[in-house]
Structure formats: C-alpha cells, structure tokens
C-alpha positions as CSV (number, residue, x, y, z in Angstrom):
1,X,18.8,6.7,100.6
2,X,17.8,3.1,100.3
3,X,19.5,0.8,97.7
4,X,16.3,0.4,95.9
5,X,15.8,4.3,94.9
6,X,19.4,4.4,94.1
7,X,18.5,2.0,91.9
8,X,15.5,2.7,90.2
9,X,16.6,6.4,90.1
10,X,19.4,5.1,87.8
11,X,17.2,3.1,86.2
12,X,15.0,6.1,85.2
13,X,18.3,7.8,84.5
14,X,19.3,5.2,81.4
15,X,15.9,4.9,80.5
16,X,15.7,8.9,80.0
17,X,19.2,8.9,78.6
18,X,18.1,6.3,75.9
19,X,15.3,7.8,74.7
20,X,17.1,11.0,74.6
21,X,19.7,9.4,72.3
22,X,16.6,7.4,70.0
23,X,15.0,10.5,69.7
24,X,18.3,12.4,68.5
25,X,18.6,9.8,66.1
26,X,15.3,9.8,64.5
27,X,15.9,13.6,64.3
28,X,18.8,13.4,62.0
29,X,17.2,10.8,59.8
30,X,14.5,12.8,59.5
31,X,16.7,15.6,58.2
32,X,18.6,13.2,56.0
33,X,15.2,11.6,55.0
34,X,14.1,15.1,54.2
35,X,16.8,16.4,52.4
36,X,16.6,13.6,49.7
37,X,12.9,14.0,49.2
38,X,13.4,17.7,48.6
39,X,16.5,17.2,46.2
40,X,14.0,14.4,44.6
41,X,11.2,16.9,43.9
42,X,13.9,19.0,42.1
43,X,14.9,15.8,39.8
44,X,10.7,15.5,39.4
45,X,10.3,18.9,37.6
46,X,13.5,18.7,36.1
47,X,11.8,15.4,34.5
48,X,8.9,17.0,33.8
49,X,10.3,20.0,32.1
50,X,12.3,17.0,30.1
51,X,9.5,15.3,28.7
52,X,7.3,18.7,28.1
53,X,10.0,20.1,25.5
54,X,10.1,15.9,24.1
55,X,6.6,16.0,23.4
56,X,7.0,19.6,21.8
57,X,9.6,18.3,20.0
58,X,7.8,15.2,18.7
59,X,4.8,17.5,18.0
60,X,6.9,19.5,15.7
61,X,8.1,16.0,14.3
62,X,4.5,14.3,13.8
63,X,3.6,17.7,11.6
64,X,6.6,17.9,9.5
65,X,6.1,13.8,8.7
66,X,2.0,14.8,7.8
67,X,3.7,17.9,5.8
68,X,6.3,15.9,4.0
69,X,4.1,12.9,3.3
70,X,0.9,14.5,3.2
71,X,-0.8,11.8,5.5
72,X,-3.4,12.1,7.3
73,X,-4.0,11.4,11.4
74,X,-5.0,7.7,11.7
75,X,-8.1,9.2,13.8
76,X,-9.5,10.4,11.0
C-alpha cells in the first residue's frame, strides 16, 4: 500500500474513533441530563401537593376569620 492510503485510512481511523468517543459522551450527559429532569418532576408534584394543602389550609383560615368576625367577602 501506498503512503497516501496508509494515511488517509488512519485518518478515517481517528476521525471514526473521535466521533465514537463524542457520541459516548453526549450519551452519558444525556443520562445525567435525564436523570435530573426526572428527579425534578418529582420535586414539581411534591410542590404542588405543597401548595394544594396551603391553600386548603388558608381556606379553612379565611372562613374561621369571616366566622369569628362576621365579615363579609370584599366581592360582595
């Protein structure tokens, strides 16, 4: 074989082997990136759970304020 296809077979070679290497890379921050997302959507409902049973629990306060006070809604 001639020195040029020695060549550009290695070249081909490291060019293969890089991309190989890039697209192992992006693979595992994909995982990573993934695995953050999902553990974020759990912190997400665990928020919104949060803030249903706070505006239950201010619900419950507004009425016993109107009960105690007798006032009535600023709508009406």
């Amino acid at each position: 074989m001639s020195a040029e296809i020695i060549t550009m077979l290695g070249g081909f070679a490291t060019l293969l082997a890089s991309g190989g290497t890039f697209a192992m890379f992006m693979f595992r921050l994909f995982v990573r990136l993934e695995g953050r997302v999902d553990a974020l959507a759990g912190e997400v409902a665990d928020l919104r759970g949060d803030f249903s049973e706070l505006s239950r629990e201010v619900s419950e306060l507004r009425g016993e304020f109107r009960g105690r006070f007798r006032t009535r809604p600023a709508a009406e």
